[in-house]
C-alpha positions in Angstrom: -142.3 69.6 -194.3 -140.1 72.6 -193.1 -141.1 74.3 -196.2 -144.8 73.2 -196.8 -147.7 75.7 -197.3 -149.3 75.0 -193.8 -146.1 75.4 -192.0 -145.3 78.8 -194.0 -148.7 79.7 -193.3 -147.9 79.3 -189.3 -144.9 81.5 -189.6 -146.5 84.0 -191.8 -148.4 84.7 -188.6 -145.8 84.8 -186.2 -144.0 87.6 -188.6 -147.1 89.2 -188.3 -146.3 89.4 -184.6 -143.2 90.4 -184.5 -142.4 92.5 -187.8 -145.8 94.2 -189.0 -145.6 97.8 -188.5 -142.4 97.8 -187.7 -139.7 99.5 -190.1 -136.6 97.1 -191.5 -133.3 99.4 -190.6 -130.6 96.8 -192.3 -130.8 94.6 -195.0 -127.0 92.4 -196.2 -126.1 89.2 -196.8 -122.4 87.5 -196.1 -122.9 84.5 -198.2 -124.2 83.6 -201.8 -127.1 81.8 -200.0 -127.9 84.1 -196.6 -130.0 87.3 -196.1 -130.0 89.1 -192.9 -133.2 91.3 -191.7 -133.0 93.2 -189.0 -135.6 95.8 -187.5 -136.3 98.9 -185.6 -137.8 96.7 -182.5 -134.9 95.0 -182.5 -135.8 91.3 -184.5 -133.6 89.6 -186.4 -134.2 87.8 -189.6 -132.2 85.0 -191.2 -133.0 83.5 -194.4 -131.0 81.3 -195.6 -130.7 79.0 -199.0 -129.3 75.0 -198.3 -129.3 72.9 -200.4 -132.3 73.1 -201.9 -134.2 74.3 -198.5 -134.8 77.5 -197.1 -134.9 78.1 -193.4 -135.8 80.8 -191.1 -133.0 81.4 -188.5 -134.0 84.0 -185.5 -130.1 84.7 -184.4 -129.4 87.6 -181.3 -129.5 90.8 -182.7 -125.7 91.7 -181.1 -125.0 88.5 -183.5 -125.7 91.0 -186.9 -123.1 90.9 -189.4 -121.3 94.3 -189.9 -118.2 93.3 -191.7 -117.3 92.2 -195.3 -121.4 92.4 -196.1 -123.5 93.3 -199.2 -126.3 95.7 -198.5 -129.5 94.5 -200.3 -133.2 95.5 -201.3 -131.9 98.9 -200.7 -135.3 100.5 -201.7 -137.2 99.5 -199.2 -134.5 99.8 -196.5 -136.0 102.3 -194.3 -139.7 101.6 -195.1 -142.3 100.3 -192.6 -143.7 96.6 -192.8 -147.4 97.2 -193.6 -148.3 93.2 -194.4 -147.8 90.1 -194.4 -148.9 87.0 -196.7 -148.8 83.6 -197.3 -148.8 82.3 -200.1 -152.0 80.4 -200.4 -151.2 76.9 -200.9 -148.0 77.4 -202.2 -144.7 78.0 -200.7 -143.7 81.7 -200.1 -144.4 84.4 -197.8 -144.9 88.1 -198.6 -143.7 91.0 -196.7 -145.3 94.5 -198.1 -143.4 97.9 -197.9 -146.5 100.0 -199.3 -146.0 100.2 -203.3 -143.1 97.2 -203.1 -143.4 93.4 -201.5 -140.5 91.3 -200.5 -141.8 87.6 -201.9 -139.7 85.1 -200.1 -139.8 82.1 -202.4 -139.3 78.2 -201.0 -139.5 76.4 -204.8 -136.5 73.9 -203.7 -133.6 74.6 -206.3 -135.5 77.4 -207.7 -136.0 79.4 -204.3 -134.6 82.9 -203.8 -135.9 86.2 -203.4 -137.7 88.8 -205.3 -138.8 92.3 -204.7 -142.2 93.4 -207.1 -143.2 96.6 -207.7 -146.2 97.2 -209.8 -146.3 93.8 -210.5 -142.6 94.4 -212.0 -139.6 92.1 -210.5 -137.2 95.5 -209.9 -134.4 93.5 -208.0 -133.8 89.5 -206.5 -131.7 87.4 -204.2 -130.1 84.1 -205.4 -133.1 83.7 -207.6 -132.2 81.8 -210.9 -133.8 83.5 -214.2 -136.2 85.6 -212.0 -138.8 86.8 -214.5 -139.8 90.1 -215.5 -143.6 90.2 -214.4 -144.5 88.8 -211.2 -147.9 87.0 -211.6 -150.2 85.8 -208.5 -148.5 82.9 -206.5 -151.6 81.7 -204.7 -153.7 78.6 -205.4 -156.7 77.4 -205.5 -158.4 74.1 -204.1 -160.4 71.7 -206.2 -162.1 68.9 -204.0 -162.6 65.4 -205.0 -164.5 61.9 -203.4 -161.2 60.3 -204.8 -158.2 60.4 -202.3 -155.5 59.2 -204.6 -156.9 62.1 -207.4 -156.9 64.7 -204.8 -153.2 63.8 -202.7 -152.0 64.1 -207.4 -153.3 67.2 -207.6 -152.7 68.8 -204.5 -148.6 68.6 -203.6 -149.2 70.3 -200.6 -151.0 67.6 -199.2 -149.1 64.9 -197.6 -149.3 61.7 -196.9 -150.3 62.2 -193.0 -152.6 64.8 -194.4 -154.6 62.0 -196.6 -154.5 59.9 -193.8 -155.8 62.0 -191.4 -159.0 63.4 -194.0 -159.8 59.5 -194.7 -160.3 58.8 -191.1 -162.2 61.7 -191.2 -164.7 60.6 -193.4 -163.4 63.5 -195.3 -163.9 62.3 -198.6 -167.3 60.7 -198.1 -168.2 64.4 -196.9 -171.4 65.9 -198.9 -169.9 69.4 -197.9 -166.0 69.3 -198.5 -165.6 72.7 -198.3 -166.9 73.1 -194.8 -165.0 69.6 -193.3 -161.6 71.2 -195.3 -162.0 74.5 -193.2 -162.6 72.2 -189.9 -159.3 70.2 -191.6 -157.4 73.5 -191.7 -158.0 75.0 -188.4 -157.4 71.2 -186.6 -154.0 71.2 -188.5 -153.0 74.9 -187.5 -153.3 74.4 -183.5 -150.8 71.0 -183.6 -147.6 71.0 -182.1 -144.5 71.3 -183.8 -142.2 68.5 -183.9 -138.4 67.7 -184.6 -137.6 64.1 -185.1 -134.6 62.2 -186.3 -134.3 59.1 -188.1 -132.3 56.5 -188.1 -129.7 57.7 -190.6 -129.8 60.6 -188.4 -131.4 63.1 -190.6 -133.7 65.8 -189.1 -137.4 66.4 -190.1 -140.1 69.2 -188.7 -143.1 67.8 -189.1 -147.2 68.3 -187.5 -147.3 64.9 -186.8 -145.6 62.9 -184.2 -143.1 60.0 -184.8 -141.4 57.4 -183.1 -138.0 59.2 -183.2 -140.0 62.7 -181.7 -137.0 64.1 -180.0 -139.0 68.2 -179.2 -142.4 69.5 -179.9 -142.9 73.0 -180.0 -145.7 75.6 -179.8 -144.0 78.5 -181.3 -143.3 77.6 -184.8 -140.8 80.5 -184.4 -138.7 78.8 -181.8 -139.4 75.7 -183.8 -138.4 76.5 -187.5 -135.2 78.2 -185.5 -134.0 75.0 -183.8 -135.0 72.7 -187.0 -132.6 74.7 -189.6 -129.8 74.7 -187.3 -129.8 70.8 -186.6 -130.6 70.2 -190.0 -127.6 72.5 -191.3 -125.0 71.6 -188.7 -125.8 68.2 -189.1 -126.0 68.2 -192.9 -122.3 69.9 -192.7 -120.9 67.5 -190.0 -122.0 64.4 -192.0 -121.0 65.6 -195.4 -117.4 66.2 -193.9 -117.3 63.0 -192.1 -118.3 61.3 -195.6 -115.6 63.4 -197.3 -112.7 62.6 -194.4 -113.6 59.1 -194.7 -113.6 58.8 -198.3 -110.0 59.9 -198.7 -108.7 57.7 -195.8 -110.7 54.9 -197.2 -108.7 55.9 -200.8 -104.9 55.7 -198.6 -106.0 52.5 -197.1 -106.5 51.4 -200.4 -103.1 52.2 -201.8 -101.6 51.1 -198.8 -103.4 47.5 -198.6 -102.0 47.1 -202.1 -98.6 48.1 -201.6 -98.5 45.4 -198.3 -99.9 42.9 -200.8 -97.4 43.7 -203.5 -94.5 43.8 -200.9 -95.7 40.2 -199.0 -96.0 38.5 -202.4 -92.3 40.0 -203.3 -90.6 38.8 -199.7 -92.7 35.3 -200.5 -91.0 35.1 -203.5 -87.5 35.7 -202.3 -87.9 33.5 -199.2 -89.1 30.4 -201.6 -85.3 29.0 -201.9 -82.3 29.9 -203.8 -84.6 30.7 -207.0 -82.2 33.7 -208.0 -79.2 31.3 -208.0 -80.8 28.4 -209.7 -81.7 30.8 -212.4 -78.2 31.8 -212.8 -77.0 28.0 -212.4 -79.9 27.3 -215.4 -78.7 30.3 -217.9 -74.7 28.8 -217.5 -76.1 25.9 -218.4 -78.0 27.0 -221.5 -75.5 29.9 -223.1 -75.1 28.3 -226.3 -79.1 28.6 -226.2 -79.4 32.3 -225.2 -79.5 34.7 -228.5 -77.7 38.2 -227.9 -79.6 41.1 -226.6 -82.7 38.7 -225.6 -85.2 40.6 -222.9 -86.0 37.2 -221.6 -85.2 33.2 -222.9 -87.3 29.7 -222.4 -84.6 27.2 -221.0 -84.6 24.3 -219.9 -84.9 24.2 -215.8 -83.2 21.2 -214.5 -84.0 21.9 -210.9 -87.8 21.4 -211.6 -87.5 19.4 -215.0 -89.5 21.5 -217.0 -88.9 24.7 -219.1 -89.1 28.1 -218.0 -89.0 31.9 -218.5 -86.0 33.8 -217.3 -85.7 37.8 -217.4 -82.8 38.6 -218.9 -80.8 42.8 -219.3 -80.7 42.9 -223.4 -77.2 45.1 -222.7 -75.9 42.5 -221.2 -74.3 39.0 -222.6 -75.7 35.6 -221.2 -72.8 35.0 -219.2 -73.1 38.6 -217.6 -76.9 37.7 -216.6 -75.8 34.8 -215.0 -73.3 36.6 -213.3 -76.0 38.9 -212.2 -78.3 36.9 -210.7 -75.4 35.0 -208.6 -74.5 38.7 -207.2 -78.7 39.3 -206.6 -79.0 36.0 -204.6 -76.0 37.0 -202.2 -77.9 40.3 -201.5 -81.4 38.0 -200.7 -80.9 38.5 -197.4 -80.8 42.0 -197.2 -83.2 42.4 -199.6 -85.9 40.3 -197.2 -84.7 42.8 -194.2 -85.3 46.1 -196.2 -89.2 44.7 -197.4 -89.7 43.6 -194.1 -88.9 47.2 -192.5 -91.0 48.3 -195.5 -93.5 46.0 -194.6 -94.0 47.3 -191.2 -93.8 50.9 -191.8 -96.7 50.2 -194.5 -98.7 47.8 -192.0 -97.9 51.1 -189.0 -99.5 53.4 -191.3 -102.6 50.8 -192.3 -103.3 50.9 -188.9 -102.9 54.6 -187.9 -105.3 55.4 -190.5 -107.9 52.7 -189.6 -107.7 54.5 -185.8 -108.0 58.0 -187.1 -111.0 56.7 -189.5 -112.7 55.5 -186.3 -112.2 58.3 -184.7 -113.9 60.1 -187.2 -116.9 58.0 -187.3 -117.4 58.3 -183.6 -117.1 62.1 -183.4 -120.2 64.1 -183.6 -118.9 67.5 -182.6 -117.9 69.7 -186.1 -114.8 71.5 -184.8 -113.2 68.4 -183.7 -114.0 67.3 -187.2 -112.5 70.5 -188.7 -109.1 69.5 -187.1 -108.9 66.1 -188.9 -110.0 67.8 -192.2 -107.1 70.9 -191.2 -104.6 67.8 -191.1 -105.7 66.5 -194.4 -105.4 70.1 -196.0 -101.9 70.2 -195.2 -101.1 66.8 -196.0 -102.9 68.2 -199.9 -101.2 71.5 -199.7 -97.4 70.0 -199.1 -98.6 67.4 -202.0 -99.1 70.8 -204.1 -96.1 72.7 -203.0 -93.9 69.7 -204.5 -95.4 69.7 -207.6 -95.2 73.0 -208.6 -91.6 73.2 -207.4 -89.0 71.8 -209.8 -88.2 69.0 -207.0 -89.7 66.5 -204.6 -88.8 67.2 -201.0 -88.1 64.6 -198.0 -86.9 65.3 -194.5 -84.7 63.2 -192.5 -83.0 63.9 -189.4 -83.2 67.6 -189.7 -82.4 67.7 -193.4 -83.9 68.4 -196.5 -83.4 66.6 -198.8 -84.5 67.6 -202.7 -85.0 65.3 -205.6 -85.1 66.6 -209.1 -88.3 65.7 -211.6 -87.1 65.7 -214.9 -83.9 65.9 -216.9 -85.1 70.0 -216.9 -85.7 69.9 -213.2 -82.2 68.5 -212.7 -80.6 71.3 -214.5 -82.8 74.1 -212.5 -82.2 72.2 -209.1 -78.5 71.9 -209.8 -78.5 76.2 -210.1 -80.3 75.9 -206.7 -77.1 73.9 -205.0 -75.1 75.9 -202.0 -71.4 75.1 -201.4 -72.2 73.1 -198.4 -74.8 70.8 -200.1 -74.0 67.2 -201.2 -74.9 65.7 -204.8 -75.9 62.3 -205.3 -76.5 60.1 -208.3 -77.2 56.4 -209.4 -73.9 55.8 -210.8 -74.0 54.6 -214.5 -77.6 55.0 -215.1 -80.3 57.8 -215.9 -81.6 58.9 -213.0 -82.5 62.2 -210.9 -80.3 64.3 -209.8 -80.4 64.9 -205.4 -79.2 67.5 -203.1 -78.6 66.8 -199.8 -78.8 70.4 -198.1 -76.8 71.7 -195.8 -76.7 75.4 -195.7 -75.8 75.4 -192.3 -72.7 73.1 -192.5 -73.9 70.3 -190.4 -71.9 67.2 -189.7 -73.5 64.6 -192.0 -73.7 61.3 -190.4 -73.7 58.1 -193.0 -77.2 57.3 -191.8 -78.1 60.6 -193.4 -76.1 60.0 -196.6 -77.2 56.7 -197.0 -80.9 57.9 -196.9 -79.7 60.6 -199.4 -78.4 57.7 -202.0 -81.5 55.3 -201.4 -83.6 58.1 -202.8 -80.9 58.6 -206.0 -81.2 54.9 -206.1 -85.1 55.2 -205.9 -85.7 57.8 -209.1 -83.1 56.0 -211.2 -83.3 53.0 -213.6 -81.7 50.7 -210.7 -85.0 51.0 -208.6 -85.9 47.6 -208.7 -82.1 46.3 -207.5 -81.8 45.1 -204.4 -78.7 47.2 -203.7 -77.7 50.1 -206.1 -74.3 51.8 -206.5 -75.0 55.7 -206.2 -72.1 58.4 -206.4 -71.9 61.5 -204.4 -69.4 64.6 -204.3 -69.5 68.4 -203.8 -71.8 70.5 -206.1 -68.8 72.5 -207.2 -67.6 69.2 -208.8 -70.6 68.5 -210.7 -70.8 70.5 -214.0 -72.6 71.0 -217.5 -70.7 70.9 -220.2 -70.7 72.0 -223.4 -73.7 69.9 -226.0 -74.8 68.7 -222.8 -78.3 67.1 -222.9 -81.2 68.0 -220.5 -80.1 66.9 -216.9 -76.6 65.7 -218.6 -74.0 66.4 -216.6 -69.7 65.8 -215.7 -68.4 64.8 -212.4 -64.8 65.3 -211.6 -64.6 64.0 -208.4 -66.9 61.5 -206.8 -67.1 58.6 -203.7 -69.3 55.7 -204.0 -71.9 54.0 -201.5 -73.9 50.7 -201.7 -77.3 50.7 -200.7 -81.0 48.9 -201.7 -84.0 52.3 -203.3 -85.9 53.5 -200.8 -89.2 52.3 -200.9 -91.7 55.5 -201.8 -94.8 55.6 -199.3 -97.8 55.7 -201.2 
């Protein structure tokens, strides 16, 4: 009701009060949606454009923007106040500078201003297609016995409103005219009143409520108070919506992941599967065709027949031989999901704390900080992929992984002397670089995280344990006809170890 016509009406007067006569010295605005007025007596004017509102801010004077502004209305900068209008029944206020007016317009997405001379827009603010001519905003009043015709054709009129002229015998009335101006003048001496609902929105209204929380007799004061809880708490909740949304996305991810990674240690703790399917391929090679993805054979452990994944590249007696060396390794394929596992379930559960936190906090700042910490969490996200690598840290080292079989090539011109190289050894796979600028000593806890993330971006991913290479940059080289990302090693050493597991 903040921008009703009986509300602008009250605040018509009260600029009367405090700006008629009186000549405007400044005129800017900071923002797409704010202009500042300030006067020779020393008042200070705030309109500013929300979402689809307008509201009337009265800030200190000392508080008047003199930096990085835009001076507008320059015309009548310098000219005296010498009236000001309501609209009647409609919702905008006029402020006359003798031969121009200032019409502050409240027409929800379509509000702005618009400064008229001779009945000519010369100049706006925000205003979207202002029009040429500027034609008479005010309204008339049609009366009716019918309360339902007259709320339809009357917008102005709200529902309290109604209410209040059918008690009133208002409509019954043989002189409407007269009992509207009674109406009127009954409706201009109420209090002002802030309340909050449940979903803890702010409304100004002329009628109380049961969630009243200030009533007001200065619709000054009033208006003031009303667009900064509304604003502030318009902002907090639309951040606190926005920070929850993106931890509520994570948790998603992450919820998944623990699923996929519970139903994967299930799987490997249900018996010696991987070595019954190797016992069941040496028992069916005559039956395996060469350079089969996968083969139906006959399980005698469970009598029945079943499907078994089979490397085309490699012969049946080679799976076999496979899947014997994947059992042995079961073990410490269970231990690394389970750290997994618990570094996935660690992070479920920071988030879940730092989304209640959220919820709980009502104070904006504090909010800022959590959205600060998500906008570096985004910008890091950024820097990697613009940069021809991804980059992990790990004990005070940075470690770079290569994109592409381009990115390989430009991160391999990016290698110092001291660095380290790592690669899955006999498969495609992204090239790493351990660095080491500074000529640390490297412990094997540090190479070993190194190879896991060779291992990782490499077709051996989904091994439990993965052979990865690693040498000296100045051993690694292109040669000539080399391929994208292609390269020759001339001296290497091996390690052992499972992919790392990328955090979602």
């Amino acid at each position: 009701m903040h921008n009703n016509a009986f509300v602008l009406s009250r605040y018509a007067e009260f600029l009367n009060k405090h700006c008629l006569n009186h000549t405007l010295l400044e005129c800017v605005s900071t923002l797409p949606t704010d202009v500042h007025f300030r006067f020779e007596n020393g008042f200070y004017l705030s309109v500013r454009f929300y979402k689809q509102h307008t509201f009337f801010i009265l800030p200190e004077v000392t508080h008047f923007p003199k930096k990085n502004v835009l001076h507008q209305f320059k015309s009548i900068v310098g000219k005296t106040i010498d009236g000001i209008h309501e609209y009647t029944y409609d919702r905008g206020i006029e402020l006359c500078f003798g031969d121009q007016s200032l019409h502050i317009q409240c027409f929800g997405r379509r509000s702005g201003i618009l400064l008229v001379q001779n009945d000519s827009v010369i100049d706006h603010f925000k205003a979207l297609q202002p029009p040429e001519t500027f034609n008479n905003p005010d309204k008339s009043i049609s009366f009716s016995p019918n309360a339902e015709e007259f709320e339809k054709t009357h917008p102005f009129v709200t529902a309290e409103m109604i209410r209040d002229l059918k008690q009133s015998a208002f409509f019954e009335s043989s002189n409407q005219p007269k009992a509207w101006q009674a109406f009127v003048a009954d409706l201009n001496t109420k209090p002002v009143i802030i309340s909050k609902s449940i979903n803890d929105t702010y409304t100004l209204t002329l009628y109380p409520t049961e969630t009243t929380i200030v009533q007001y007799d200065d619709i000054g004061d009033a208006m003031h108070d009303f667009g900064k809880l509304y604003m502030g708490q318009d902002r907090l909740s639309s951040l606190k919506t926005s920070l929850i949304s993106q931890i509520n996305k994570e948790l998603k991810k992450l919820n998944a992941r623990k699923t996929k990674i519970e139903k994967h240690v299930g799987k490997l703790a249900n018996g010696d599967t991987l070595r019954q399917q190797a016992d069941v391929i040496m028992a069916n090679l005559h039956n395996i065709p060469a350079k089969a993805k996968k083969a139906e054979l006959f399980d005698f452990y469970q009598n029945k027949t079943v499907v078994i994944v089979l490397k085309e590249n490699l012969s049946a007696q080679k799976n076999a031989e496979r899947y014997y060396q994947k059992s042995k390794n079961v073990h410490v394929e269970i231990k690394h999901n389970n750290k997994l596992l618990e570094g996935v379930s660690n992070q479920i559960e920071e988030l879940t704390a730092e989304k209640k936190r959220i919820e709980l906090t009502e104070d904006f700042r504090k909010l800022q900080s959590f959205n600060k910490n998500q906008t570096k969490k985004e910008a890091v996200k950024k820097s990697n992929h613009q940069l021809p690598y991804r980059s992990y840290a790990y004990r005070g080292f940075d470690i770079w992984v290569g994109k592409s079989a381009k990115h390989n090539d430009a991160l391999l011109k990016l290698a110092h002397k001291n660095d380290l190289w790592f690669h899955a050894r006999g498969v495609a796979g992204s090239h790493v670089l351990l660095k080491n600028v500074e000529q640390k000593s490297v412990t094997t806890d540090v190479l070993e995280y190194a190879a896991s993330l060779a291992a990782r971006f490499s077709k051996n991913q989904h091994e439990s344990l993965a052979a990865v290479i690693y040498t000296s940059p100045k051993y690694v080289r292109k040669f000539k006809g080399a391929l994208p990302g292609q390269v020759r090693v001339d001296r290497e050493e091996v390690l052992l170890v499972a992919p790392y597991e990328i955090e979602s």
